[in-house]
N, C-alpha and C positions, 0 to 999 in steps of 0.2 A: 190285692194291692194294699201295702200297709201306707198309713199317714204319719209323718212325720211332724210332730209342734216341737217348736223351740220357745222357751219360755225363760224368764229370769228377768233381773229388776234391768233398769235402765244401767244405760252405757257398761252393761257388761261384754255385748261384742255380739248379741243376737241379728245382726242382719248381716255382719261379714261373714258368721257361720251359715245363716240360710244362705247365702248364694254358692259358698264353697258347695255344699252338699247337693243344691240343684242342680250343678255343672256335673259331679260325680255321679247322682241318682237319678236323673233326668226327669229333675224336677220342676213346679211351676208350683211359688210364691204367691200364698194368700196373706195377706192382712188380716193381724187380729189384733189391732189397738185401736181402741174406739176412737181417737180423735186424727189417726191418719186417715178416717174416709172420707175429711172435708177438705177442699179446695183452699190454697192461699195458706193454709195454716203447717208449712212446714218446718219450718228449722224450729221454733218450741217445740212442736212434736215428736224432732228427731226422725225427718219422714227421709228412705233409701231415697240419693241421688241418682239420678237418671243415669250416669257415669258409673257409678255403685254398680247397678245391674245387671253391667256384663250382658247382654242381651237375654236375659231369663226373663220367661212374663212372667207379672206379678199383677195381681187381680185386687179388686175390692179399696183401691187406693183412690182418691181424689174422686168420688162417686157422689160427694152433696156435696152442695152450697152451705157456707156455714148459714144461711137463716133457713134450709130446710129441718125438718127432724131425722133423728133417725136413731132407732132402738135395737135393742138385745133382740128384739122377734123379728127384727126387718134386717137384721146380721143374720139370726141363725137360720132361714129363708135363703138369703142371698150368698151365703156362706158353702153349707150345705145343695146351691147347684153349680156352683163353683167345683167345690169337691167331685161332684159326682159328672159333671164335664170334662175333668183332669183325669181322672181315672177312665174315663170311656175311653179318652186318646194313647193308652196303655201309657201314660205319665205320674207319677208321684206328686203328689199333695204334699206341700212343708207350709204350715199354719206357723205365722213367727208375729210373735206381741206381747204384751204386759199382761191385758184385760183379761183376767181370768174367767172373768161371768160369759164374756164371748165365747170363749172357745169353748165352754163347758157345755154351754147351752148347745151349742155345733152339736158335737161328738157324740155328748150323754144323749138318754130317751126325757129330752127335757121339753113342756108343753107348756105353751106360752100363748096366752089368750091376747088377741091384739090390743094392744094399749090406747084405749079411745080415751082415757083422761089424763094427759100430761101437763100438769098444773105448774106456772111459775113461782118459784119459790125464792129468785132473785134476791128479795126486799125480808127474808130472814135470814136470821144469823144462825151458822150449825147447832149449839145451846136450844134454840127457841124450835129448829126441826125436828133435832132429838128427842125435846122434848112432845113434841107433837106426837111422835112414834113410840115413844114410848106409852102415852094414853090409850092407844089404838091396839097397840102391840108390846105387851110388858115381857114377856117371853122374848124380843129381839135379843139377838148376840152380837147388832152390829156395830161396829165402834163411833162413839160421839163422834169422831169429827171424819168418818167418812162419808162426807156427804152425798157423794153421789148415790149409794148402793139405800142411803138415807131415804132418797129422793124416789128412788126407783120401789123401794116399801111402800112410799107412802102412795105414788101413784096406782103400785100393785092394790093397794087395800081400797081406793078409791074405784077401781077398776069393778073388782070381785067381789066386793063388801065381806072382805075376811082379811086374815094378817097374811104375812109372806111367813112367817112362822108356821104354819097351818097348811103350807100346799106342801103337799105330796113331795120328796124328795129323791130321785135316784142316782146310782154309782151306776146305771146300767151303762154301759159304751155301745153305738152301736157300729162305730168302723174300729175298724183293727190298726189299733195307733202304737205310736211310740213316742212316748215325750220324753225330749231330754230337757234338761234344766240348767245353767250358765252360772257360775259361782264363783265368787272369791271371796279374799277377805276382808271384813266390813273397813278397813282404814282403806284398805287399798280402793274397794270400792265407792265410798264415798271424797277420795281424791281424785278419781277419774268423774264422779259426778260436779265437783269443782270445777274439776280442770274443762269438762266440757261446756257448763256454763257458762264458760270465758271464753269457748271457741265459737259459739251459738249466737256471743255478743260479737264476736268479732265477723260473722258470716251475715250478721243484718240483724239479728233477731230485735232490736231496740225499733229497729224500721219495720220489719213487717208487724209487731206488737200497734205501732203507732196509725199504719193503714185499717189494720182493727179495731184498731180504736174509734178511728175516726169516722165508721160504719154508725155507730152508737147499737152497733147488734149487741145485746148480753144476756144471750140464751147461755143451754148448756152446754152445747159445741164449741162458744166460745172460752165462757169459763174453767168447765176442764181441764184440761190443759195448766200444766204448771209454765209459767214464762207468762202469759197475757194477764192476768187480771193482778198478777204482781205489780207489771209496767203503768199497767191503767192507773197504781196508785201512786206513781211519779208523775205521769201525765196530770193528775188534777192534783199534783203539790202537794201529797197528803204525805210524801215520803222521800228522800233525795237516792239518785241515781243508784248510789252503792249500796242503799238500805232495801232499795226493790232488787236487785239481783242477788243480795247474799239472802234474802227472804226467797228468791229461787232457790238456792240450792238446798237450803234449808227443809223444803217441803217436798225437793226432790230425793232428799236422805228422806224424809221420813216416810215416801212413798216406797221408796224402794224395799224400807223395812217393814212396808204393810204387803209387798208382793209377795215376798221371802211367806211370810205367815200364812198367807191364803193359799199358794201355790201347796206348800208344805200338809194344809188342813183339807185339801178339794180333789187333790190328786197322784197319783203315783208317778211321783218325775224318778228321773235317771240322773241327777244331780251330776255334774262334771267340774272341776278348777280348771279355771283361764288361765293359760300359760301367755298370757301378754307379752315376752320375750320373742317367741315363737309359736305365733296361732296356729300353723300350721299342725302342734304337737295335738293340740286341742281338737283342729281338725281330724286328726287323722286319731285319734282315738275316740272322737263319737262315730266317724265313720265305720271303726272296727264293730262297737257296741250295736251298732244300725244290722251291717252285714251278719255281723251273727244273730239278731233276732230274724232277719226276712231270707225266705229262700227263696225268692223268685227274683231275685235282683238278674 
């Protein structure tokens, strides 16, 4: 049984193709974006509507509390018996998310010592972490202001007392996958990332930002996420209404152009154009591409 990952930046159209292709492959939808496994936190995260669904399960979604943890090791654990409970029931596995280190960690032969020291690093600024990591680990390749992958170095070297530069690296796979990848073109797609910042406002996101807020949680479950800790800077006056949501979309373009890179440099996508016109074209030609890799369909 092969696995199917859908991968590609935000608002390119990855969850209306997972369910198309669950309906045709008789599939069951895991989650692989690190901030859809918390509770409460869904229209900035862009989390499938229960409506969306169409009756297909979908696994590993709303599973913490935003003030629980939860890591790359306790993903690729709970990931990996997902998988392997969806394939027992002669079903299809479609892995659909942004977070590239998730799924890698899944798939690849990648070994992950449990993270017993995850340190708050709140009360620094990306500059002051970077440069932290960089004293520890001059060999990094990871970019100043990605902070989380920043964060997860630093805890890695605290953990193991060595760099993340240093452990052991594999291409091995060890399920029989097929990843396709969602694409267009960067005007096009950074106007659907506009345009959907305005629909996220218009569906609550100013409201559920402000229920979070009002938590006073500011771990990294919360911060992640692009939409909340933008809002948090209207909330305490530091910014007005329009200045925190064009600072969404902002950091939502330059994610999307940090996904394009990693996807690109980590793994062998099947790269596809979104016919937004008619998904259905899009549909039916990753469908072709799927069929003619698997022969047990």
């Amino acid at each position: 049984m092969k696995i199917i990952v859908i991968v590609g930046p935000t608002g390119v159209g990855k969850t209306k193709l997972s369910i198309e292709l669950a309906k045709k492959l008789n599939g069951e939808i895991i989650n692989a974006d690190s901030t859809q496994v918390y509770k409460t936190m869904d229209i900035a995260t862009a989390k499938v509507k229960e409506e969306e669904k169409e009756g297909i399960p979908h696994h590993l979604f709303d599973i913490k509390n935003i003030d629980e943890d939860y890591n790359v090791y306790d993903y690729q654990i709970d990931c990996r018996k997902c998988i392997d409970d969806i394939i027992s029931r002669g079903k299809t596995p479609i892995l659909v998310g942004g977070t590239g280190l998730y799924i890698k960690a899944t798939l690849y032969d990648y070994k992950f010592e449990e993270e017993i020291s995850n340190k708050d690093y709140s009360n620094y600024s990306n500059e002051q972490l970077y440069n932290m990591l960089k004293n520890i680990d001059p060999n990094t390749d990871i970019h100043p202001n990605n902070r989380k992958r920043i964060e997860r170095s630093l805890n890695y070297f605290y953990n193991n007392n060595k760099p993340l530069s240093e452990k052991e690296k594999t291409d091995k796979l060890l399920y029989d996958t097929i990843f396709i990848g969602l694409t267009t073109s960067r005007d096009i797609l950074y106007n659907r990332i506009n345009e959907r910042v305005d629909k996220m406002v218009d569906e609550g996101l100013i409201l559920e930002a402000k229920n979070i807020y009002k938590t006073n949680i500011r771990n990294k479950a919360v911060l992640t996420p692009i939409g909340y800790k933008e809002l948090f800077e209207y909330f305490d006056n530091n910014m007005s209404l329009e200045e925190s949501l064009e600072l969404i979309k902002k950091r939502s373009r330059h994610y999307a152009k940090r996904q394009y890179t990693w996807f690109n440099n980590q793994m062998n996508i099947n790269w596809f154009n979104v016919d937004f016109n008619n998904f259905n074209n899009t549909v039916n030609e990753v469908l072709e591409f799927i069929k003619s890799n698997i022969h047990t369909l």
